[in-house]
N, C-alpha and C positions, 0 to 999 in steps of 0.2 A: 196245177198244184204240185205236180213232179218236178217239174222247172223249178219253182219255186223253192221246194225242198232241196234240191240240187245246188240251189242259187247259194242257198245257206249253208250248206257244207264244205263249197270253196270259200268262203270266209275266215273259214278254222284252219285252212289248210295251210300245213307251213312247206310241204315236198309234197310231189308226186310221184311215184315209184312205181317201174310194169313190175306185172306180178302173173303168174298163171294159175287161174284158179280149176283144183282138182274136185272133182266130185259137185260141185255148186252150181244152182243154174245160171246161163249167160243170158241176160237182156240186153246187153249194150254192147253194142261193136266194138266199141275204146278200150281196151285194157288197161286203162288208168283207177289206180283208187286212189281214194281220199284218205288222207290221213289225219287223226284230231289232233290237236296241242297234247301235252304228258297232262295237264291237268283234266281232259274231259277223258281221256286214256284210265284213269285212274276212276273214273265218276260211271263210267261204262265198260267195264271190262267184258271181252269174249264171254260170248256165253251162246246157250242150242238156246233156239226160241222156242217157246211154250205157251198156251192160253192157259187164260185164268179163268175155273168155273163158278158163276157167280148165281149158280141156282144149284139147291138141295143135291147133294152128291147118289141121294137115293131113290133119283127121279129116274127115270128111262124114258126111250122111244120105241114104241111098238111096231116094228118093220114085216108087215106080210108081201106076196109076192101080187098081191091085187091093191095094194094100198095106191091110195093118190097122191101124188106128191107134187107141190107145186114149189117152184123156187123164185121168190121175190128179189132185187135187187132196189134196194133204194136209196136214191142222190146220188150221186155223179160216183163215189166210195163205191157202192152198192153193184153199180153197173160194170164199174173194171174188176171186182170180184167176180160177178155172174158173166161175166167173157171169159175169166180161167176156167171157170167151173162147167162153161158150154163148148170147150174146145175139149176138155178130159171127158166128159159124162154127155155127149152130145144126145138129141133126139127128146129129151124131157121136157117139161113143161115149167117155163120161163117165162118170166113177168117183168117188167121195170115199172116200176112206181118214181113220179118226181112232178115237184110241184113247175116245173122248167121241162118247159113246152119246146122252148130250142133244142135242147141236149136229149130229149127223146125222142126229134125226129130224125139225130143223128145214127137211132140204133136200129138194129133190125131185129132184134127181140118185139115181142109183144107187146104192148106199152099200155101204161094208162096216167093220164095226166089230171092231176088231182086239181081243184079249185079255180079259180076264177082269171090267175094272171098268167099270162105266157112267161113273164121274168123270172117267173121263180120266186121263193121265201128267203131267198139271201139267207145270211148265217140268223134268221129270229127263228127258232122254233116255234114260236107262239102263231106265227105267221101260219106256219106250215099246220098245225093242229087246226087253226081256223078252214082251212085247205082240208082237213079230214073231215070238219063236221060238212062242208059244204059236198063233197065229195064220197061222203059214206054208204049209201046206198051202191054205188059203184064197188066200193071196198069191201061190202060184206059178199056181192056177188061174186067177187075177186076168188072168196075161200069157199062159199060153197059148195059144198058136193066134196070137197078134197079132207082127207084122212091127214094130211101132215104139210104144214106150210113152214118154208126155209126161208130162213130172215137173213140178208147180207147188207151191210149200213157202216156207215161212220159215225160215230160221234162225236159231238162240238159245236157240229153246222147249225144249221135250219134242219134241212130234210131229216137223216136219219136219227136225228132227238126227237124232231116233231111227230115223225111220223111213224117210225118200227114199234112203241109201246102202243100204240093206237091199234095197228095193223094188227100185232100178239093179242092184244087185248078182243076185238072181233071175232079173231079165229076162233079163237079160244071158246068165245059165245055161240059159233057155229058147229062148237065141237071136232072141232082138228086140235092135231097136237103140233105142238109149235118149237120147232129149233133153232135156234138163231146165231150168229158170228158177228161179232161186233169189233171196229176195227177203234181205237182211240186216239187220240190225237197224240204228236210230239211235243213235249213240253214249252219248248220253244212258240208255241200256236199262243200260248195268254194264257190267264186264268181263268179267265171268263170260260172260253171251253172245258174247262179241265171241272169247272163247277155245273156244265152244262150236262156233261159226261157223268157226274156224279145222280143226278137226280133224275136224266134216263134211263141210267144203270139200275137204279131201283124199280124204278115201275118195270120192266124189262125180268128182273127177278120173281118178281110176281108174278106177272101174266104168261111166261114161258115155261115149258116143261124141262127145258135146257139153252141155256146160253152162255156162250161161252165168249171169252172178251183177248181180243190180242193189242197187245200194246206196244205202238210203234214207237217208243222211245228206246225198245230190246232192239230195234233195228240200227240205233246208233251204235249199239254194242258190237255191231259188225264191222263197221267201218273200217277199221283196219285190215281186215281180210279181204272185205269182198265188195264192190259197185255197189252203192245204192240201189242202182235197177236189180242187181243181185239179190239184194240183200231183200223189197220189195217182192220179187221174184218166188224165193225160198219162205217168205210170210204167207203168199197165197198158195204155194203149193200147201205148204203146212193146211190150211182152212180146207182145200181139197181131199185132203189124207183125213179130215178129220169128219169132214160130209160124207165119205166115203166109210169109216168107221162106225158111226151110228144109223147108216140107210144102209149099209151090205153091199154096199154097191163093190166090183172086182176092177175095175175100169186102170189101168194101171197108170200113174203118175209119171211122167217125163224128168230126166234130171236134167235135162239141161231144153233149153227154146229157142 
């Protein structure tokens, strides 16, 4: 998918230009950026990126120093979040959820593989919801016992549409409090996602005590300064500073990798 992403922003590109980037984190060994046309320049201007909170501002999370806290990453999104988030916050209790049997035996997280196919649910959510009812008994033992479960997902796809309001939705019924980070697709992905993202964004509001939504289209807003992998980079620290904010946790944030 990075490739991918990548693939598409040398298309725009009209120069390349070295540049050295002060205070920002490095992923990428090249010090080449990208640069957009004056028309997409104008349509993304620089800006600090920032999530948008899509549940009741007068919600909270209750952090005791006995609390349980379990951290989910779900779909392929889900899992390169919960790798920043176990390299700063290491020793806690990590989960990968995915309907794709391959790409969790690539991880060394804990893992559980929902439903029936090794392939995975491809981009249908409905697939992957079929994958929770088949797989739910395993899901609800997932949250039990635990006081606060952490949701990290994409949406657009299969997995983290089908799956993350499902998952909120259980805990919730087991009595955990439920926080979540949700990453959005680039406009560029279709509309089809962008509609997909709408309507798990709702069920998501409801069944969460807090969720919060970052939107990587503010990443194109970087372009000009900083690498994509930068720019990628600086989105999940943000998500870190922000788990970090609501769990108490002191774990201090790296500025550069």
């Amino acid at each position: 998918m990075f490739r991918k992403i990548c693939s598409l922003f040398k298309r725009f590109n009209q120069k390349t230009i070295q540049t050295k980037i002060v205070s920002q984190p490095q992923c990428s060994k090249s010090s080449q950026v990208t640069t957009l046309p004056k028309k997409y320049r104008k349509r993304y201007p620089l800006i600090t990126l920032k999530p948008s909170l899509i549940t009741p501002q007068n919600k909270r999370i209750t952090v005791t120093p006995e609390s349980k806290i379990r951290f989910i990453g779900i779909g392929s999104a889900g899992q390169n979040i919960l790798m920043e988030v176990a390299n700063i916050l290491p020793e806690q209790d990590y989960l990968l959820v995915n309907t794709n049997l391959i790409s969790l035996r690539k991880s060394s997280f804990n893992t559980l593989h929902i439903g029936n196919s090794p392939i995975g649910c491809g981009p249908d959510p409905l697939l992957a919801q079929k994958a929770v009812k088949i797989s739910e008994p395993q899901l609800i033992e997932a949250v039990t016992g635990k006081d606060i479960i952490v949701l990290f997902c994409g949406l657009g796809g299969g997995n983290g549409t089908g799956i993350a309001p499902e998952i909120a939705r259980l805990a919730k019924a087991q009595g955990c409090q439920v926080l979540a980070f949700i990453v959005t697709p680039f406009y560029f992905e279709g509309n089809k996602r962008s509609r997909l993202v709408y309507f798990a964004k709702q069920k998501l509001a409801t069944t969460c005590d807090i969720c919060e939504m970052f939107n990587n289209n503010d990443l194109l807003r970087l372009a000009d300064t900083i690498t994509m992998g930068s720019a990628i980079q600086t989105q999940n620290d943000l998500i870190i500073q922000r788990v970090k904010h609501y769990l108490g946790f002191t774990a201090k944030c790296p500025v550069s990798h």
